[in-house]
N, C-alpha and C positions, 0 to 999 in steps of 0.2 A: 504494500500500500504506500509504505512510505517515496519508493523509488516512481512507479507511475505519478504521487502525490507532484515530485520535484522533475518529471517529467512535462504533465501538463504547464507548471509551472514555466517551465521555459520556452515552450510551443507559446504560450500566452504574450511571454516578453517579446517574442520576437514577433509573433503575429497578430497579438491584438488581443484584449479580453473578449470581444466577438467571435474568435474564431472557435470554429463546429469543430470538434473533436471524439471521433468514434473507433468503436472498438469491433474486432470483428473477429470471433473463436469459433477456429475450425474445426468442426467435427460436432455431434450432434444436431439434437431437430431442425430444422430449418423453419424458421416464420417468420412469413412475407408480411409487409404492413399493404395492406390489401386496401386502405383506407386515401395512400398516395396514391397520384395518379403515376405510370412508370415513365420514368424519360423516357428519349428516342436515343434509336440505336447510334453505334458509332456508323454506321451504315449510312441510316436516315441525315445523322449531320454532317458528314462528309459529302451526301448528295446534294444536301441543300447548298453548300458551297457558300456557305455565309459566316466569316469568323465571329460573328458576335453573339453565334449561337454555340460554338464550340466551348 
């Protein structure tokens, strides 16, 4: 706890007390937030050829 504690800690300094920081453990159940809508693929925004959507 404490080492993730002085982890976020420093992601914060250098990025901003705003910034989104997630965690993601592999293996076991999987559950989708079914609630978001899902982005588009990297397919979709490469096709759209627009950088302000990448």
């Amino acid at each position: 706890a404490a080492q993730l504690t002085r982890f976020t800690g420093a992601l914060h300094a250098v990025m901003g007390e705003q910034a989104l920081i997630a965690l993601d453990q592999e293996g076991g159940a999987v559950v989708r937030s079914t609630w978001v809508p899902a982005p588009p693929s990297a397919m979709a925004l490469g096709a759209a050829n627009d950088p302000e959507l990448a």
